[in-house]
N, C-alpha and C positions, 0 to 999 in steps of 0.2 A: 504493500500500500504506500509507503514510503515512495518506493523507488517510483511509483506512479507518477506520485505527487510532485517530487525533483522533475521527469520526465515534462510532465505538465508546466510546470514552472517554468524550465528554460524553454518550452515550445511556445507559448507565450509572454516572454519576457519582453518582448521587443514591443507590441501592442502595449502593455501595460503601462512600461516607461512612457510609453510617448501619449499614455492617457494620463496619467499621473503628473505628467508637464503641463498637461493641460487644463488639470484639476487647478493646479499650483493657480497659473494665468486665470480662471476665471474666478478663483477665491479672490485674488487679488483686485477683479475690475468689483465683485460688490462689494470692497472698502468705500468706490468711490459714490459719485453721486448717482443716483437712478437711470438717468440717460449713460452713462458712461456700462451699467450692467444690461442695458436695452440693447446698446453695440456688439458686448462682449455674447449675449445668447444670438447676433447674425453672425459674430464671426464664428460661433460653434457651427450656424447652421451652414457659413462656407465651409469650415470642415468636412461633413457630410457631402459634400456636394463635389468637393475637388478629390475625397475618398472614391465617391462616384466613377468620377471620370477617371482617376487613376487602374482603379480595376481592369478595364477594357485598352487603356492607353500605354499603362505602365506594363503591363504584359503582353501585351500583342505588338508595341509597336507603331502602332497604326494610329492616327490622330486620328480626332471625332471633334470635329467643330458643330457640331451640332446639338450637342449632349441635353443642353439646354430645355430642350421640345418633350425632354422626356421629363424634365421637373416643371416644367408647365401641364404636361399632363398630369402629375401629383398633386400641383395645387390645384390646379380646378375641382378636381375628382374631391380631394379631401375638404376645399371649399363647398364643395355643394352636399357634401353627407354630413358636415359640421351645421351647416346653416338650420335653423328653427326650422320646421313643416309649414310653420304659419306665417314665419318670414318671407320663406322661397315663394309660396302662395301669390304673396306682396311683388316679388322681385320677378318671379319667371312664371307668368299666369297662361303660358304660350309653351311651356318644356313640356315634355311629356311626363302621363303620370308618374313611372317608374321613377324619375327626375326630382318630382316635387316630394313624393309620399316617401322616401327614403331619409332615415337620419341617423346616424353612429356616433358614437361618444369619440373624444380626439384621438387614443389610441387609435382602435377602430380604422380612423377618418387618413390617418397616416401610413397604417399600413395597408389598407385600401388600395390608396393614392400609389404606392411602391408597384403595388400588386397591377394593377391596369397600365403603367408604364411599360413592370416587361412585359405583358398579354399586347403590348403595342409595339413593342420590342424584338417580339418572336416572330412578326410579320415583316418587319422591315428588314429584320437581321438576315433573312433569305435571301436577297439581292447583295446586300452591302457585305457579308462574310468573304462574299468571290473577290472583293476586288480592294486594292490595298493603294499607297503611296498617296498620289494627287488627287485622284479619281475618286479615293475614298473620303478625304477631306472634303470636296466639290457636293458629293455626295451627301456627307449627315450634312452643310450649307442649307442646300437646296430643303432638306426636312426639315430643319429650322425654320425656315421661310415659309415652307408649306402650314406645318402645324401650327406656325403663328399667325398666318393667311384665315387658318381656320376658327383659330380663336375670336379672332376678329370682325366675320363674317356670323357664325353662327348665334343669332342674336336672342331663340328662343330658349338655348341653355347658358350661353356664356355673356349674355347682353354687353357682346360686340367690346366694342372699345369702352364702353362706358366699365366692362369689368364687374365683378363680383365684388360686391362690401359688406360690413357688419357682419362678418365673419366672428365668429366668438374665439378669443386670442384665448391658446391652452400653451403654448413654446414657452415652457418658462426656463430659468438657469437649470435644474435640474433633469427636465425632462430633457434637454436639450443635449444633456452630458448623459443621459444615458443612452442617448440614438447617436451620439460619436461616441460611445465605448462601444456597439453592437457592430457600427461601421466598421470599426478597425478591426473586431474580432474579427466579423465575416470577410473585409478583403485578406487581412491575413491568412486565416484557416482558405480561403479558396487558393490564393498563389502556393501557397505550403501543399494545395492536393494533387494528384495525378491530372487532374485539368490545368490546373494552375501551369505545373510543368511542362504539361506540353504546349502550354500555348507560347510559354517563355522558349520555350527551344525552337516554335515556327519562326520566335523572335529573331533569336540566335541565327536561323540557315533555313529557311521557309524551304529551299528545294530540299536536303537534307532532311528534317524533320517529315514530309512528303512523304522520301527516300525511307524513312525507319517505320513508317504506318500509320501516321500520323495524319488524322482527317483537320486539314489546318481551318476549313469552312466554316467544323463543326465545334470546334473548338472557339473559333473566333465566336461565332455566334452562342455559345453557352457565358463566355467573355462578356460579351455586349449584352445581354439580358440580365447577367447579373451590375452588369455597371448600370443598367437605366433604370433596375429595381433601387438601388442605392438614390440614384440621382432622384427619382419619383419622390423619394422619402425627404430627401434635401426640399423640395421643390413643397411640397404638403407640408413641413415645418416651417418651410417661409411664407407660406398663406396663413397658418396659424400662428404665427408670430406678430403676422402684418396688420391683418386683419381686415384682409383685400387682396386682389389679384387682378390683374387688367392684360392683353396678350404682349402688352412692349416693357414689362420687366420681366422676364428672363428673353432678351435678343440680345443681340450685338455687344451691346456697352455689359452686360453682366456674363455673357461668352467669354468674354475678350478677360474680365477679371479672375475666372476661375480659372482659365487656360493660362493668362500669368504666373496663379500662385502654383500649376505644376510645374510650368517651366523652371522659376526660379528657386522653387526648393530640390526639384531633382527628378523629373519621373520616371526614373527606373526604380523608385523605391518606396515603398509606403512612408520611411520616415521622410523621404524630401515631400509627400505630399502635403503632411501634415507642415512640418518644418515653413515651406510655399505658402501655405492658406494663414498659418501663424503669423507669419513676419509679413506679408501684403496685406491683411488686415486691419494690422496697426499702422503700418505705411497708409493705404489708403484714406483711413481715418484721421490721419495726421495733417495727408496733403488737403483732405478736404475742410477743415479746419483753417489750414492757412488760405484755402479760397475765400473763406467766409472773413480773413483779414486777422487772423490770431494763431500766432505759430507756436506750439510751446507755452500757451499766457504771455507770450510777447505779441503787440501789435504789428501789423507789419499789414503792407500793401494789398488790397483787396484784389484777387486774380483768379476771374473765373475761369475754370480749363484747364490749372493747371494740374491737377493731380491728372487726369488723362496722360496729357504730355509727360511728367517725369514718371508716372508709369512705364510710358512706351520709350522713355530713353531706357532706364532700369533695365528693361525687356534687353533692349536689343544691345545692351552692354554687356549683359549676364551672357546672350545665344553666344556673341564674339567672344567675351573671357573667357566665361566657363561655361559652355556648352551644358553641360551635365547636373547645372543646380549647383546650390550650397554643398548641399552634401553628396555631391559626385556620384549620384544614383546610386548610393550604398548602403544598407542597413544601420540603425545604432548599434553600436559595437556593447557591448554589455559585460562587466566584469567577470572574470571564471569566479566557479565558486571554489575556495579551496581543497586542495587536491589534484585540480583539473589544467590547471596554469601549467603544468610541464608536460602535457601530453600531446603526445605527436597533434601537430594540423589534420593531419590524412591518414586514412586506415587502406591498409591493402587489402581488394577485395577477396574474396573467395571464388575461385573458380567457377565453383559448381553455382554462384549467387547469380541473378541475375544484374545486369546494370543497371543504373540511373535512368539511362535512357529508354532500358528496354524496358525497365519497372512502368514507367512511367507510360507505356503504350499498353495499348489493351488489350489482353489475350495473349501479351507477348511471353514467349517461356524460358527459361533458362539459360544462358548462354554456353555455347558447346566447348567442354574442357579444352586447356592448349593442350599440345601432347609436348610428351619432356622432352628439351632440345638436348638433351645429353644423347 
């Protein structure tokens, strides 16, 4: 039971530390004033959302500019099972009934929300799993565009651009930090599993991983349904936090900030994900502060714009520096426990074991002994 338990411990160490960093940072914003802990429960719920995108991005490889459509789908979905019966009545007298007469408590309304992302997710994923590099960037684009086309038009569920409100706010600090502990569980435990693996290996040599039996489509797309389940859930915490939804908050300008904070903390790694959404939150919050003419409680010059602009200097400093994030797409390194510090790096396999790679394929069997070169 013991040895379970150690087993356990270092197989989740890496999630914990970097939930526990984060416990740290949100104790510290409710010292401050009420608006400053109102900030710190959206930067959790960037958290959740660039954990999102990481899952499908950081494993496979493949950028998704589009990710977005799919936490638009969470909040509408959790927006409208949150809202009163007698409300939506008021609001949407044109939806259908299934629409009006439906209503779930916020949990519920949240994982709802996750849940119709990937059911929206498993449909798109069949076209976009086939194709990679520009084409697949171009690609989630264009479904950005579409599903927010859609929001915007469909007036007898989403009423259009006027948007969804009076939304009853449930996203508080805690519920907030326990849907980023679940995130980081689950993207963790899925890179750690034989999917995980093999999607990071189509990563590695897409022809190669092909080559050892590896269905790269089917993999991508188990990838992408669970990133747009995550993202759904990001998307359903910020309608419940907001306490409104409209189709032109999650486009473009809120693309472009989650796609920053993977870049800039590292997306080959869950810790740069977190690491990313961390340190661009506070930056953003900062710069937008000195828009408003107060930098630090120092006054200083009123400059609308500008946090956009040294976002995208940042950006494009960070891809030329250091291409690979703060933390150089690498895991937190985490203390041995004693005993362990002196032992080899690397174990030499067992002949008769199967490999990494061949583990990690399905059905695959054993690998065939060498014979002695003596």
């Amino acid at each position: 039971m013991n040895g379970f338990l150690r087993r356990a411990g270092g197989a989740l160490g890496v999630p914990s530390a970097l939930f526990a960093g984060i416990v740290v940072v949100a104790l510290l914003a409710t010292t401050g004033p009420a608006s400053l802990e109102r900030l710190a429960v959206g930067g959790l719920v960037n958290v959740v959302l660039v954990v999102g995108l990481y899952v499908f991005v950081g494993n496979s490889g493949v950028w998704s500019f589009g990710h977005m459509s799919f936490a638009l789908v969470g909040g509408y979905v959790a927006g409208l099972l949150a809202l009163p019966v007698r409300l939506k009545g008021q609001l949407l007298p044109d939806a259908p009934a299934l629409v009006r007469e439906l209503h779930a408590g916020p949990f519920v309304a949240v994982v709802a929300g996750g849940l119709v992302a990937a059911l929206v997710a498993v449909v798109v994923a069949v076209p976009l799993s086939r194709i990679g590099g520009l084409s697949a960037g171009l690609a989630t684009v264009s479904l950005l565009i579409a599903f927010s086309a859609v929001a915007a038009q469909w007036q007898s569920v989403t009423r259009g651009q006027k948007g969804l409100s009076s939304i009853p706010t449930s996203t508080t600090m805690p519920v907030a930090l326990g849907w980023v502990l679940a995130a980081l569980l689950l993207a963790w435990a899925y890179q750690r599993s034989s999917f995980g693996i093999r999607l990071r290996a189509s990563k590695s040599d897409e022809v190669a991983a092909a080559a050892s039996g590896i269905s790269v489509p089917v993999q991508r797309g188990v990838g992408f349904v669970l990133s747009a389940f995550l993202t759904g859930i990001g998307g359903a915490l910020f309608a419940l936090q907001l306490g409104s939804i409209n189709p032109d908050v999650f486009y473009l300008d809120y693309t472009f900030l989650i796609i920053t904070m993977l870049v800039l903390g590292g997306a080959g790694s869950l810790t740069g994900a977190v690491t990313g959404s961390v340190a661009v939150s506070v930056l953003a919050e900062v710069l937008r502060r000195a828009e408003g003419g107060s930098l630090l409680g120092v006054p200083v010059p009123a400059r609308p714009g500008v946090a956009d602009v040294v976002l995208g200097v940042v950006l494009v400093v960070m891809l030329l520096r250091r291409p690979s994030g703060l933390t150089g797409g690498r895991e937190l390194r985490l203390p041995h426990r004693r005993g362990e510090r002196h032992r080899p790096p690397t174990v030499t396999p067992d002949p008769s074991e199967p490999t990494a790679l061949a583990g990690a394929v399905a059905g695959a069997g054993p690998e065939t002994p060498r014979e002695d070169s003596r």
